[in-house]
N, C-alpha and C positions, 0 to 999 in steps of 0.2 A: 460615463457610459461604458458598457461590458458588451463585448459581443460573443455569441455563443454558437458554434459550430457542431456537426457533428460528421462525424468518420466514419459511411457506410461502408467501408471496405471491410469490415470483421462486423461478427455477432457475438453480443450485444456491440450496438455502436460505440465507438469509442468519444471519447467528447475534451472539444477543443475548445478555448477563447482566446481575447485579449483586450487589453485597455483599449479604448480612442484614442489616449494623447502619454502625454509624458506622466499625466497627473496619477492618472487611473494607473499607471504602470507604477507608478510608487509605492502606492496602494494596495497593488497586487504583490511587488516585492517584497514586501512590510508582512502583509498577510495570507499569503500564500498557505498551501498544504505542504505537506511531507508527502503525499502523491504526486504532485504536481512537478511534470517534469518540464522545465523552461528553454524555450527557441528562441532564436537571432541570429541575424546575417550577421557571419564574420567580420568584423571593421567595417561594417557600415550600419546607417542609420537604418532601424525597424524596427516593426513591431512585437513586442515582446508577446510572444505566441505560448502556450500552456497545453500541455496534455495530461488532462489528469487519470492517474493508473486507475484500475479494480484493485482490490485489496487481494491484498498477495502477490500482483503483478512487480514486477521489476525493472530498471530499466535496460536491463540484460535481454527480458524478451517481449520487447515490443515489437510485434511485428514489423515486418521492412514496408507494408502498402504504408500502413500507418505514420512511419517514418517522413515516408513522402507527402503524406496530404499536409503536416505541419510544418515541412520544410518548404513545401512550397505556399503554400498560406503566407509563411515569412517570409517570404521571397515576393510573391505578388502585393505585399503591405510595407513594402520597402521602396521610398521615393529613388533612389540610386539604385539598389540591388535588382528591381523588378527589369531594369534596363540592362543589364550584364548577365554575360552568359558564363557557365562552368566557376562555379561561386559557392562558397561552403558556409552552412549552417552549421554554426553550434548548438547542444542542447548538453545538459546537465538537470541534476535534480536539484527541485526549490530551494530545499538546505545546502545546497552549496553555495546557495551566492552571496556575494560578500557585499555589504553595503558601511559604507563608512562616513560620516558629519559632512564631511568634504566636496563629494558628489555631488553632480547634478543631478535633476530629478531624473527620474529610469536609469540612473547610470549604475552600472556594477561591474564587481571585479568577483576574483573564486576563491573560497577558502584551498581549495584544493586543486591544481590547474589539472592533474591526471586524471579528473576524473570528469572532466569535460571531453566530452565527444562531436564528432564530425561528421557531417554528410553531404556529399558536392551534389550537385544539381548541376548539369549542362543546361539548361533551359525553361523557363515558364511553359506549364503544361496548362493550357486554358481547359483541357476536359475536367484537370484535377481543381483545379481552382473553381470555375462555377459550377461545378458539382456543390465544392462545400457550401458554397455563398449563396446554394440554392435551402440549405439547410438553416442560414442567420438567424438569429435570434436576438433581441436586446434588450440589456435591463438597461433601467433609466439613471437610478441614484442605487446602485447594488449596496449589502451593508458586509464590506470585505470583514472587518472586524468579531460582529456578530456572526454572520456565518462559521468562521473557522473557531470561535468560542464556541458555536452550537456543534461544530466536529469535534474538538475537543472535549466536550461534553459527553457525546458519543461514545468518543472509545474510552473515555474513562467507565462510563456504566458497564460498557461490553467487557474490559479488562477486569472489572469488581465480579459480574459474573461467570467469566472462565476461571479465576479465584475463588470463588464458593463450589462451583463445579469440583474443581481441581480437590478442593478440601474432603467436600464429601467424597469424592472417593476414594482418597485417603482414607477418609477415617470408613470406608466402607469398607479396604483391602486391608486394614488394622484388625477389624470385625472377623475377617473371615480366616487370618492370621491365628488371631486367637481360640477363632471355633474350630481349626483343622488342629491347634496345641491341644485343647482338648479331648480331640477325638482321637488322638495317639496315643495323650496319657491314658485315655480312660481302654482304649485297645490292648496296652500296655499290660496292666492290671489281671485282662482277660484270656495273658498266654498262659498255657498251662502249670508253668515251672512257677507261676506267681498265685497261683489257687489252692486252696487246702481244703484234702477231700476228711470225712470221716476218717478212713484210715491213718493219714497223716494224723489225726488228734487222737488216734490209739482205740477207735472205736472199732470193732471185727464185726459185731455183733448185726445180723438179718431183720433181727427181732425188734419190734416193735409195739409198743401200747396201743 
């Protein structure tokens, strides 16, 4: 089971989940987005919390409310953390985390440790907390695999059409390239020093038939 959040604190809402158990978080690790920016209490046991960006967004400018409504979600879904005060959540992006044969189920490490980030919490905030839990949602059997094949899907068709886009107008600005070479040469032609009058072919003559 998946539970589904969302984050009134910005417009459009932001939207947040996370597995039940160890299982679902597997599952999610495995199939995650490339949106999908991942929470957890620092050295301790929780729940592995998700924010997934808008396109284009970064994890550079996620809002600071935002920040907070997923670190505290982690935090209040933390059998040990929920009980400790001034406690730091890390979050990092999906593709960062490193899963290896070895591990226990939910467990990970980071391809890249500097690119994990930090955010302390002094406290469980109970307004920020059932705020969200007022927003819950849950899928029953989610299909983690199918879905991110049907996102994949997605932005391949979207990437094929900024690609034909891209082309014609290329071959639009090729078009226009060549109708401004034209209109130069044929300009060209029409300065005077390139025209030949009667005179020039030795004709004087007024007179006509």
């Amino acid at each position: 089971m998946v539970f589904y959040f969302k984050s009134t604190v910005v417009q459009p809402t932001a939207k947040l989940y996370m597995g039940r158990d160890k299982h679902e978080n597997e599952e999610l690790i495995r199939w995650g987005w490339p949106e999908d920016v991942w929470f957890h209490v620092h050295n301790l046991s929780s729940a592995h919390v998700y924010l997934r960006l808008t396109k284009g967004q970064t994890i550079d400018d996620i809002p600071t409310d935002v920040l907070i409504d997923a670190a505290q979600l982690c935090k209040a879904n933390s059998i040990q953390g929920n009980k400790v005060n001034n406690l730091e959540i890390v979050y990092t992006m999906w593709e960062n985390l490193k899963k290896t044969p070895d591990m226990e189920p939910g467990q990970v490490a980071y391809h890249d440790e500097k690119a994990v980030r930090k955010i302390r919490l002094e406290k469980r905030v109970n307004e920020i907390v059932n705020r969200l839990n007022k927003t819950k949602t849950e899928e029953e059997h989610p299909d983690f695999r199918g879905q991110r094949e049907a996102r994949d899907a997605a932005e391949r068709q979207d990437q094929k059409r900024v690609q034909r886009e891209k082309q014609e107008k290329e071959k639009e600005a090729a078009k226009q390239r060549a109708l401004e070479a034209e209109l130069r040469s044929y300009a060209s032609l029409q300065k005077s020093e390139n025209m030949r009058t009667n005179y020039d072919a030795g004709n004087e003559s007024d007179d006509f038939m």
